[in-house]
N, C-alpha and C positions, 0 to 999 in steps of 0.2 A: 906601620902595620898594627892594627889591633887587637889586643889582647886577648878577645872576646868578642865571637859576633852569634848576635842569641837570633836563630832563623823562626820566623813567623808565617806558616801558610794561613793563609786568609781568605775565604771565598764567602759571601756574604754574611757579612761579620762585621759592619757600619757600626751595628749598636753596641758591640765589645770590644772592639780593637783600640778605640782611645783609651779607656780603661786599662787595655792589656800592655800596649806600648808606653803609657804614660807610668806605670808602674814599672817597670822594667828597667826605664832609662833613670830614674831615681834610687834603683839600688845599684845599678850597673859603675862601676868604675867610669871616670871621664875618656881612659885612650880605648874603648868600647863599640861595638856600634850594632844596630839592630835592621834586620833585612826582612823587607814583610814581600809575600808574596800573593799578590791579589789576583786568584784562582778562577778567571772570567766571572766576577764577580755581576750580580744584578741589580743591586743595591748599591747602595754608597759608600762601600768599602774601599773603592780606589781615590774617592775627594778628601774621606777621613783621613788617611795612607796620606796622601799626598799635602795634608797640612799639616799634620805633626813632620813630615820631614821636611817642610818650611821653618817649622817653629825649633827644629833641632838637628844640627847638621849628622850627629850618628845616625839618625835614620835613611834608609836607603831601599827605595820601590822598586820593586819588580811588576810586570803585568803579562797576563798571561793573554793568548787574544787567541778568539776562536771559539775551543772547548774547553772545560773544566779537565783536570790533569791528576787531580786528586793530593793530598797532603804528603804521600810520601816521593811521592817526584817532585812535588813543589821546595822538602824540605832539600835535596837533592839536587836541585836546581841551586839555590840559595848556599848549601856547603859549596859548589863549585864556584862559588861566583865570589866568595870567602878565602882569604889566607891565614884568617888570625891562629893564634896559638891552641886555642879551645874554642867549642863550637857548644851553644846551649840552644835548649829546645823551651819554647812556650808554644801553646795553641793560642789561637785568637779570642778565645773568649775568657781563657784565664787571667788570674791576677797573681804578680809576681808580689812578694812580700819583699819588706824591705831591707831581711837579711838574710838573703838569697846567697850573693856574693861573699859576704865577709870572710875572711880568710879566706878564699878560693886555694889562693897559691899553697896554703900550708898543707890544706885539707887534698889537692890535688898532688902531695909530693910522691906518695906510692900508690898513686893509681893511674887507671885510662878512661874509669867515668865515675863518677857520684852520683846517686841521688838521693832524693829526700820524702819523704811523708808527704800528704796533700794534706790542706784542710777543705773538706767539702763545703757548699752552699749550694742554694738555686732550686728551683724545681718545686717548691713549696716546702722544702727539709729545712730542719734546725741545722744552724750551725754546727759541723762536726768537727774537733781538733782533735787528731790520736794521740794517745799515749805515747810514748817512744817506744822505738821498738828496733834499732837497728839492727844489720846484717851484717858480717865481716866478709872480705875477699873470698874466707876460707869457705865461708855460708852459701854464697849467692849462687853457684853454680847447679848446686843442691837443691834450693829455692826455686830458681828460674824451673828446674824441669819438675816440682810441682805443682807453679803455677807464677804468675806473672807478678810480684810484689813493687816492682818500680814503674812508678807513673814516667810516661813519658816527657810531661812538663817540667820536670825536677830536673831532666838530662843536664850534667857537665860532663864532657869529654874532649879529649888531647885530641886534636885535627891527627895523629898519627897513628892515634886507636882506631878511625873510622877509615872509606873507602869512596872518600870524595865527591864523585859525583851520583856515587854508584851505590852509597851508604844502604839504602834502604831498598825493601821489595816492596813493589805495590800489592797489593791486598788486603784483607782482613787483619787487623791485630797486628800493624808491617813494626809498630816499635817492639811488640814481644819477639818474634821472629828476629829481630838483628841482638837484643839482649842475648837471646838463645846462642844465635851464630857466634856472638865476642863471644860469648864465655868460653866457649866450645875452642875458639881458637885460644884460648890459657888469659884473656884480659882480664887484668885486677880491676872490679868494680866493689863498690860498695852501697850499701844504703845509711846513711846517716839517720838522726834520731830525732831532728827538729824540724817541722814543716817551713818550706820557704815557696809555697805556691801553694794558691787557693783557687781549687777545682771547681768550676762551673755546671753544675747538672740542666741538663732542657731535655725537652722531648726528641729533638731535633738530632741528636747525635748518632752519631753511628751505633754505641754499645746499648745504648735506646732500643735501638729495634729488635723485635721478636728473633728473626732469623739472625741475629750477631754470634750467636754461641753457635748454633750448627753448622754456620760458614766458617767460623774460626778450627772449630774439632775436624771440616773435613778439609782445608787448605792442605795442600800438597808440599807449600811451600813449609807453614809453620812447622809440620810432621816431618820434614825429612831434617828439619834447625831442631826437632824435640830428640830425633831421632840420635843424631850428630852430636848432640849436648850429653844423653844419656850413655854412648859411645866412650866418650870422653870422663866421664864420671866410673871407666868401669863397666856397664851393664853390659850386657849382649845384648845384640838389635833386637829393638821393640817388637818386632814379627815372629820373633824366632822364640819366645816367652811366654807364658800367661800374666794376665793380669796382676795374680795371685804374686804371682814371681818377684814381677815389678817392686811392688810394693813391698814385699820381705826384704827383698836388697836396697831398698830404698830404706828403710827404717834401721840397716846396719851400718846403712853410709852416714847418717842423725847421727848414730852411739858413737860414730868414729871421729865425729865433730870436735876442734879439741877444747872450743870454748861450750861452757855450761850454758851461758845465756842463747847461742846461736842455737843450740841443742834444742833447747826448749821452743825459740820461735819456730824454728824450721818444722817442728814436728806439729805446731799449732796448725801451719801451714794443711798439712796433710788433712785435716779434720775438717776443710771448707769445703762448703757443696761444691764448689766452680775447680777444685783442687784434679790435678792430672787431666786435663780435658782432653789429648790426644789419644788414651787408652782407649784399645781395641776390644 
């Protein structure tokens, strides 16, 4: 069984996915293995797919035939088809850094998922590397319901924190929406302080397009995972409040924080344009 199987949806993604898998499989541990999912691809996503897992036996193809299925059933498909111990997330057009892994196991001892910083590129931008900036357990649940700080590509998580085949919702925004959900059910995650994936920007992307924020603010799904989070933090239901409300109990639950550093990022959080996107 291996230790680690990092799932890969892929739908024409020919010209990223050697980049993306070939980096992956060089920080990955040897008892490891990587599952890419070629999403009725039109391009030559399934010949690339299909010669890296000649050139390396951890990798292992899926195909999807017919209709396109979308990234969160694909990753869904791919945790099912998986037993290993932890289950990691890349997109296909990212690049994994080559110290992604290092100490997993230490880093994973008290928790159900980790992630980490991106470093941006693409799209015509400067290289961007962030400052550190981590989150504690104690942080993230606080965090998650002002706004979404963990990249999805960063994901390590215990196969016993997640829900198999059923991990994910399809929709808008489906990795913040399951963030929201773990937390919400008591899961220690955290954010660490050192980037170990380098984010790809194109046009082409879903958070790209104009309508992405308004689809995300009115999903039913993410609003009742925002709802259930803020539940769970304490608040009364989001219906039942004002705005105003929100926000005063929100800025007592920061003071009640018991680390000073967390305090500080969390409440930074609050002051982004994109910050509380489900308020009513």
């Amino acid at each position: 069984m291996p230790r680690i199987s990092v799932v890969i949806p892929a739908h024409n993604a020919g010209g990223t996915l050697r980049s993306s898998v070939r980096s992956t499989l060089f920080a990955l541990p040897k008892d490891s293995e990587v599952l890419i999912y070629d999403d009725a691809s039109t391009d030559d996503t399934r010949d690339v797919a299909d010669r890296l897992a000649d050139q390396d036996s951890r990798v292992k193809v899926f195909v999807g035939v017919g209709r396109n299925i979308g990234a969160a059933r694909a990753r869904n498909l791919l945790i099912g088809e998986s037993d290993s111990e932890f289950v990691a997330a890349l997109d296909a057009d990212d690049v994994c850094l080559p110290n992604r892994f290092l100490g997993f196991e230490r880093a994973m001892r008290d928790l159900d998922l980790l992630f980490a910083p991106i470093v941006r590129f693409g799209a015509g931008r400067r290289l961007h590397v962030p400052r550190p900036a981590p989150l504690s357990p104690a942080a993230l649940p606080l965090a998650l319901f002002i706004i979404n700080p963990l990249p999805q590509s960063t994901m390590l998580a215990r196969r016993g924190a997640l829900n198999g085949s059923k991990t994910y919702v399809h929709g808008p925004a489906e990795d913040y929406e399951l963030w929201m959900r773990l937390a919400a059910e008591g899961r220690r995650i955290r954010l660490a302080s050192v980037a170990n994936v380098a984010y790809r920007h194109h046009p082409s992307q879903a958070t790209a397009k104009s309508s992405y924020t308004s689809r995300v603010s009115r999903n039913p799904e993410l609003i009742r995972a925002w709802s259930a989070l803020g539940e769970s933090l304490g608040l009364p239901a989001a219906w039942t409040v004002s705005n105003e409300e929100i926000s005063t109990i929100t800025d007592q639950l920061i003071a009640a924080l018991p680390r000073g550093s967390d305090r500080r990022r969390v409440h930074r959080l609050t002051k982004l344009e994109s910050a509380f996107p489900f308020l009513h």
